[in-house]
N, C-alpha and C positions, 0 to 999 in steps of 0.2 A: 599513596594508594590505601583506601581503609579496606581493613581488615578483621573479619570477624570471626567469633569459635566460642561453640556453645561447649556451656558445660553443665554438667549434670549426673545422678544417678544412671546407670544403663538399666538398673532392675527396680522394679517397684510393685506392690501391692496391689491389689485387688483395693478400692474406696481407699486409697490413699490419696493424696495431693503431690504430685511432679511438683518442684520447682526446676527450671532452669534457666541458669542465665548466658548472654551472649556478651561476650567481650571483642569490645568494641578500641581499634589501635589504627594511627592514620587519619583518624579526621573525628569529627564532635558529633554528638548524639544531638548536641544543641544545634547545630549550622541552620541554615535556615532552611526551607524548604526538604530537609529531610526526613525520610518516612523509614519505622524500624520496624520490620515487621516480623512473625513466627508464620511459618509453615511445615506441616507437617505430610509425612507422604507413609499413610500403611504399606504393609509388603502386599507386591502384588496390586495396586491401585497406584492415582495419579495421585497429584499433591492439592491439598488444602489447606489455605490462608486461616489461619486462625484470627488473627487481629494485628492489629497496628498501632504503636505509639508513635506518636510526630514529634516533629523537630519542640517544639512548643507544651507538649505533656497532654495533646489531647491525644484518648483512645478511642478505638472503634473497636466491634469484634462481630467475627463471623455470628447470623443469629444463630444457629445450629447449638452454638458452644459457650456464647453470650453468658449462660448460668451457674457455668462452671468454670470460669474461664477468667484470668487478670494477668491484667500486663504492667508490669511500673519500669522506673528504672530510678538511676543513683547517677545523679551527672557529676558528682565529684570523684567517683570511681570510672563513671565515661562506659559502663553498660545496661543494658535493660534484661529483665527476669521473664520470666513465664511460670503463672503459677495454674495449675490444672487441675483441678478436685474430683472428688467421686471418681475415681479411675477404674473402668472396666479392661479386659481384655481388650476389645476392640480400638482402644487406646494405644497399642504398639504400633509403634511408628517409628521412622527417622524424623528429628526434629532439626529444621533448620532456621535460622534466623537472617535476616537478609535488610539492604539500606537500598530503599528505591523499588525492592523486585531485579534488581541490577547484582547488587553483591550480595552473593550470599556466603555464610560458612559454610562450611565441610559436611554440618549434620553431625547429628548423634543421636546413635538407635537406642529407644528405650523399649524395655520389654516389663509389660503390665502380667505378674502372674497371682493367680489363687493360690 
């Protein structure tokens, strides 16, 4: 059964850049037809698909966030990152990463402050 768990800073700056990454246990980031994706859910709102790495290392990303917004990953380590720049307020969220839209981790809240 794959299993995943982000991790990350919980606090971060004003126009700084979040990295976090998702560790990935139970099965390969490579396998085929597998999609690794970040979603994000502010408080009080629904949740937003930021983008997606595949099985194969191609990315997509929401347009919203396309400009600020990268995703890689490290398949000898077996998880993938979220890098997120220019961080305002409205940046706090739980962040969750997920295989399929199917599995996802636990989340972890980050809090964007001035």
């Amino acid at each position: 059964q794959v299993q995943l768990q982000e991790s990350g800073p919980g606090l971060v700056k004003t126009s700084q850049t979040l990295s976090l990454t998702c560790i990935v246990s139970g099965g390969s980031i490579t396998t085929t037809n597998s999609y690794w994706s970040w979603i994000r859910q502010p408080p009080g709102k629904g949740l937003e698909w930021m983008g997606t790495i595949n099985y194969d290392g191609s990315t997509y990303y929401s347009p919203s966030l396309k400009s600020h917004t990268s995703i890689s990953r490290d398949t000898s380590k077996n998880h993938f990152s979220l890098q997120l720049s220019s961080l305002t307020p409205e940046d706090t969220a739980v962040y969750y990463c997920a295989r399929n839209l199917k599995d996802w981790g636990k989340g972890t809240l980050v809090t964007v402050s001035s």
